[in-house]
Backbone as ProteinMPNN parsed JSONL, in Angstrom:
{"seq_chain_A": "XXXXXXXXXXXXXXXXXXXXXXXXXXXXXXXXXXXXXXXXXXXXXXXXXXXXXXXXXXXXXXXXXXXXXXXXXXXXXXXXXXXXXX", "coords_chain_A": {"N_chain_A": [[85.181, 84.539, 80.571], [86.802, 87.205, 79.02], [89.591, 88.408, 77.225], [92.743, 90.375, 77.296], [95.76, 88.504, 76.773], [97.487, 87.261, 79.97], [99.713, 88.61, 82.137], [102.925, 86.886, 82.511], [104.526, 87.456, 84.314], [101.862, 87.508, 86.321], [100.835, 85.181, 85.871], [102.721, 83.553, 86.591], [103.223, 84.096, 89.183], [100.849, 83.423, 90.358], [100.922, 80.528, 89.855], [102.864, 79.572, 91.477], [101.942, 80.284, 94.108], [99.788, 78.7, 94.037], [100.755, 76.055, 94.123], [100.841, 75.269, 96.7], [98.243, 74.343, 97.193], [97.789, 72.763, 95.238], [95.961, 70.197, 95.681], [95.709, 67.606, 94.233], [98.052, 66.981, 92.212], [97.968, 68.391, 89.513], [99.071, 69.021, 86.438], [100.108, 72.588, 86.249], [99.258, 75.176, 84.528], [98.209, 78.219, 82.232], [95.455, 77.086, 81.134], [94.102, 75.649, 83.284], [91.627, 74.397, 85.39], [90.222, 75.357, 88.201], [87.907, 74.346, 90.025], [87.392, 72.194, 88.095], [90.167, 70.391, 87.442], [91.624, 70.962, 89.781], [90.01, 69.853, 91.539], [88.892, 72.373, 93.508], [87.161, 72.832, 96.663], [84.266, 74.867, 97.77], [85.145, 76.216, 99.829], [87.976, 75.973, 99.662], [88.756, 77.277, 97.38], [88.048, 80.106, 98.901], [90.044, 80.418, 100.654], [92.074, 80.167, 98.956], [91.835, 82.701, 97.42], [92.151, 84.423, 99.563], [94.677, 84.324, 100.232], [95.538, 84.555, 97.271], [94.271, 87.866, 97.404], [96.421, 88.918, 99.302], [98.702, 88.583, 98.129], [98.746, 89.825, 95.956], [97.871, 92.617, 97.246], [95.375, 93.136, 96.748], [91.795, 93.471, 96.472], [89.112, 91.104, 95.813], [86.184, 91.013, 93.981], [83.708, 89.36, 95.311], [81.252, 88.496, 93.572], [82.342, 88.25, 90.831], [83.618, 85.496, 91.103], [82.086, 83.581, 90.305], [82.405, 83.736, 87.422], [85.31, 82.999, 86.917], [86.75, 80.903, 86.156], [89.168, 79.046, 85.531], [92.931, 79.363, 85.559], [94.172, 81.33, 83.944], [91.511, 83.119, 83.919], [91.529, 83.948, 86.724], [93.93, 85.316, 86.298], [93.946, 87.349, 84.609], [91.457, 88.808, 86.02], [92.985, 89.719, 87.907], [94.952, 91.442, 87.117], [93.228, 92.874, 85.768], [91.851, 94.096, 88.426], [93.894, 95.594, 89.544], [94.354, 97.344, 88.017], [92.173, 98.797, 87.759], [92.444, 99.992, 90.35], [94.37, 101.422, 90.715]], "CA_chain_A": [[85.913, 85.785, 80.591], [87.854, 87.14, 77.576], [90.441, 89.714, 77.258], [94.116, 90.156, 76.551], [96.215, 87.585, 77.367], [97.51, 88.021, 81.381], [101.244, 88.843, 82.43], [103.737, 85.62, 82.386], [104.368, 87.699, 85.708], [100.754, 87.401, 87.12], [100.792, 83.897, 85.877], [104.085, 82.721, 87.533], [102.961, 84.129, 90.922], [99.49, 82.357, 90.843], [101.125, 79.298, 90.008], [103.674, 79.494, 93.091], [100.662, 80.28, 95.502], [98.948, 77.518, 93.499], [101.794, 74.907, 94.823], [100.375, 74.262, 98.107], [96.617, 73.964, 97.369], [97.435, 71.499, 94.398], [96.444, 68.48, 96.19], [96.37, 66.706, 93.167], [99.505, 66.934, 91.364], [97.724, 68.794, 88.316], [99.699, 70.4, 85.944], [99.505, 74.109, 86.624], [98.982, 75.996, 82.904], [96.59, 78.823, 82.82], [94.021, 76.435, 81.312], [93.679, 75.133, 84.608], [90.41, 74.759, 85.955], [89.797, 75.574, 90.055], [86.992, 72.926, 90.331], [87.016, 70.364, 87.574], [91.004, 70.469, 87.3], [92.222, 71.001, 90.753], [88.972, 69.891, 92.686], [88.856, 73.246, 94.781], [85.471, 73.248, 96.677], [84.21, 76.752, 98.481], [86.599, 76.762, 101.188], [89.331, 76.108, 99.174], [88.435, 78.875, 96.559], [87.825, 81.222, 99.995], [91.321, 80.154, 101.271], [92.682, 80.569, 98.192], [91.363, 84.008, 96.719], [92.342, 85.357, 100.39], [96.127, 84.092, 99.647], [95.66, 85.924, 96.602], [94.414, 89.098, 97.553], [97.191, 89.127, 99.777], [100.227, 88.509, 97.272], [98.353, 90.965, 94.937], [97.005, 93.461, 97.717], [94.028, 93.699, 95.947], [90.678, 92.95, 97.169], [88.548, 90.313, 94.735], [84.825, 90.665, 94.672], [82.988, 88.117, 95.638], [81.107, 88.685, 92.165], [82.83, 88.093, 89.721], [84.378, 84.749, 91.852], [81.531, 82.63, 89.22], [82.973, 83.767, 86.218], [86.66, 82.66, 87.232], [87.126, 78.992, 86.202], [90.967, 78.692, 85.532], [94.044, 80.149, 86.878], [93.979, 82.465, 82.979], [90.831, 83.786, 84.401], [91.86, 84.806, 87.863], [95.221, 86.316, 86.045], [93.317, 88.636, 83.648], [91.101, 89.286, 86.845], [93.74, 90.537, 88.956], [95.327, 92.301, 86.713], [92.103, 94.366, 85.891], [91.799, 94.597, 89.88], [95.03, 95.849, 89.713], [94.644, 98.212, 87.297], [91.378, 99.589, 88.165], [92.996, 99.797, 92.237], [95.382, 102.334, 90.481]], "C_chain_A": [[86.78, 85.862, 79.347], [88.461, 88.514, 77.88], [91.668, 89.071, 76.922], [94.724, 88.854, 77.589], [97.38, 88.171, 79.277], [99.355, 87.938, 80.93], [101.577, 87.486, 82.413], [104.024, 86.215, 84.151], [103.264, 87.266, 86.501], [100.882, 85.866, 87.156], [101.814, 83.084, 86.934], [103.736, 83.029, 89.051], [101.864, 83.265, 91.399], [100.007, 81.149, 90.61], [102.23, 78.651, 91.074], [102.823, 79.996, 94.047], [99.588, 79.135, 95.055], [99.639, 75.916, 94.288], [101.074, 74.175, 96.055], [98.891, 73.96, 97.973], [96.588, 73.567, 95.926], [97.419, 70.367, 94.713], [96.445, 67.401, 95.036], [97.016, 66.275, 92.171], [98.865, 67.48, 90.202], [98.666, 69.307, 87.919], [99.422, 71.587, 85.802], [100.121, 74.606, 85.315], [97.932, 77.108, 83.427], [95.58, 78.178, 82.364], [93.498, 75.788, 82.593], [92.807, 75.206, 85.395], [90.664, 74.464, 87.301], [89.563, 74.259, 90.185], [87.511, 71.848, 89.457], [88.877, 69.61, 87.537], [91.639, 69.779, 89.049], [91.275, 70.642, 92.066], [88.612, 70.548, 93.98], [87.365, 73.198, 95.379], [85.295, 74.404, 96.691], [85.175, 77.012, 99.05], [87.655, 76.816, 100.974], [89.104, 77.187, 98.535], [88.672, 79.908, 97.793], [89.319, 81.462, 100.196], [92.535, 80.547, 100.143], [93.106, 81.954, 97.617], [92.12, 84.462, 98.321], [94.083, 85.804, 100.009], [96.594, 85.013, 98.641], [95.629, 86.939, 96.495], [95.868, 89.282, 98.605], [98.332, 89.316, 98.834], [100.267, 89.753, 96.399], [98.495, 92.886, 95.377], [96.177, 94.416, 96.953], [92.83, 93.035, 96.639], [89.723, 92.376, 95.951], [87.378, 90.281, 95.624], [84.384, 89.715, 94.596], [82.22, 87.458, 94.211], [81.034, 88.092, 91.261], [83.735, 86.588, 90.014], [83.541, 83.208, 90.662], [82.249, 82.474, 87.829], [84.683, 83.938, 85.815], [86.674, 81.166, 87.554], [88.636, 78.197, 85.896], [91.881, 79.856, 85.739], [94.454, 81.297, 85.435], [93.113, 83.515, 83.586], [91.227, 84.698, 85.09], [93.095, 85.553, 87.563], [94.718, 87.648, 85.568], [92.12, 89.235, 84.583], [91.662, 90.351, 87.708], [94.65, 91.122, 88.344], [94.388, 93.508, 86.649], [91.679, 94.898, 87.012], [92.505, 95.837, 89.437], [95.136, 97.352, 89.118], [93.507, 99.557, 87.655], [91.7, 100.28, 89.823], [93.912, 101.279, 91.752], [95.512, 103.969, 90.243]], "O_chain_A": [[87.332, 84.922, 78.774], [88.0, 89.438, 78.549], [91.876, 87.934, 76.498], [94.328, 88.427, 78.674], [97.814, 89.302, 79.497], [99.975, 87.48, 79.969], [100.618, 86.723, 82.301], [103.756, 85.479, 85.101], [103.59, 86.587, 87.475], [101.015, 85.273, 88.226], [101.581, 82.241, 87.801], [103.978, 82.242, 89.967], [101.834, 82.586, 92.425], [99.43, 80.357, 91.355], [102.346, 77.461, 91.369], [103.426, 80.076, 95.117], [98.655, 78.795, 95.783], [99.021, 74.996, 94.824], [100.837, 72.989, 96.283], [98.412, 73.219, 98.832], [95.595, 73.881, 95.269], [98.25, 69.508, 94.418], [97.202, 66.431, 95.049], [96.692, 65.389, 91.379], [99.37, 66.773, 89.331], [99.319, 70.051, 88.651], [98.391, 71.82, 85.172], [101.317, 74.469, 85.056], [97.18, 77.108, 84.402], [94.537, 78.437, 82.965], [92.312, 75.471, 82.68], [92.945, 76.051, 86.279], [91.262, 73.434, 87.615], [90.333, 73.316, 90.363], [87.982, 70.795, 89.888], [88.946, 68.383, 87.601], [91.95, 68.632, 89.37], [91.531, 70.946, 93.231], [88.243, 70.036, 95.037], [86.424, 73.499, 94.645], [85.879, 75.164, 95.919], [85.989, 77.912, 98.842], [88.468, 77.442, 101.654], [89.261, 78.224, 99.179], [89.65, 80.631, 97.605], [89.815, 82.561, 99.945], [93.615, 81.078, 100.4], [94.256, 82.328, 97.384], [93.073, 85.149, 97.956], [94.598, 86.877, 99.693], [97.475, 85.869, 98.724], [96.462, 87.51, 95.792], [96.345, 90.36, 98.251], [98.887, 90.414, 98.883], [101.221, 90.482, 96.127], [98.843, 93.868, 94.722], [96.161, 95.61, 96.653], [93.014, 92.052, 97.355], [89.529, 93.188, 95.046], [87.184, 89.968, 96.799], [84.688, 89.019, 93.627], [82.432, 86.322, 93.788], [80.078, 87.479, 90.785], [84.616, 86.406, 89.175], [84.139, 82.187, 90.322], [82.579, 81.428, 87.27], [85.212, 84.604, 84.925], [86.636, 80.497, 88.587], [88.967, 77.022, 86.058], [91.587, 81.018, 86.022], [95.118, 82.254, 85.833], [93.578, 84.629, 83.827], [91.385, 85.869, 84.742], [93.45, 86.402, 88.381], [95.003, 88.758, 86.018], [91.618, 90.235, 84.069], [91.172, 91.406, 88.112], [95.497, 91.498, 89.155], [94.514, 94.629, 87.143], [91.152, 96.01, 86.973], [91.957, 96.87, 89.053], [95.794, 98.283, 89.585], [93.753, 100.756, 87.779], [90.927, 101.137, 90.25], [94.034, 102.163, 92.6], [96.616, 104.48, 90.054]]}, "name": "protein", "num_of_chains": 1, "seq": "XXXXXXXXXXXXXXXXXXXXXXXXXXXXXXXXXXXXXXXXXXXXXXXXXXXXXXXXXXXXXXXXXXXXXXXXXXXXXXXXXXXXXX"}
């Protein structure tokens, strides 16, 4: 994914809903990869993204859920939700 760089807002919220489903003490940056980073499987991703649409209230397609590999990604995602939602 490429685009502008995301909010310091968007960022700071995904990384305080990031808190509890870092089981392994990663440092949370937006390079931060899901899987190879934070070893999310499916169910975590599922559990996660729901968390998120919630904080956001935005709805994330299923989709576009491949081409979201760090927590940059899913910022500049849910912003363009966000924006397109508007």
């Amino acid at each position: 994914m490429s685009g502008a760089e995301p909010s310091s807002d968007t960022l700071a919220a995904l990384f305080e809903i990031l808190k509890s489903f870092n089981k392994t003490g990663a440092e949370l940056k937006p390079e931060t990869r899901f899987s190879e980073d934070l070893n999310f499987d499916s169910l975590v991703v599922m559990e996660f993204i729901a968390v998120v649409e919630d904080a956001f209230d935005i709805s994330v397609p299923l989709n576009i859920l491949p081409d979201i590999a760090s927590i940059k990604d899913l910022a500049r995602a849910v912003e363009r939700i966000k924006t397109e939602d508007a």
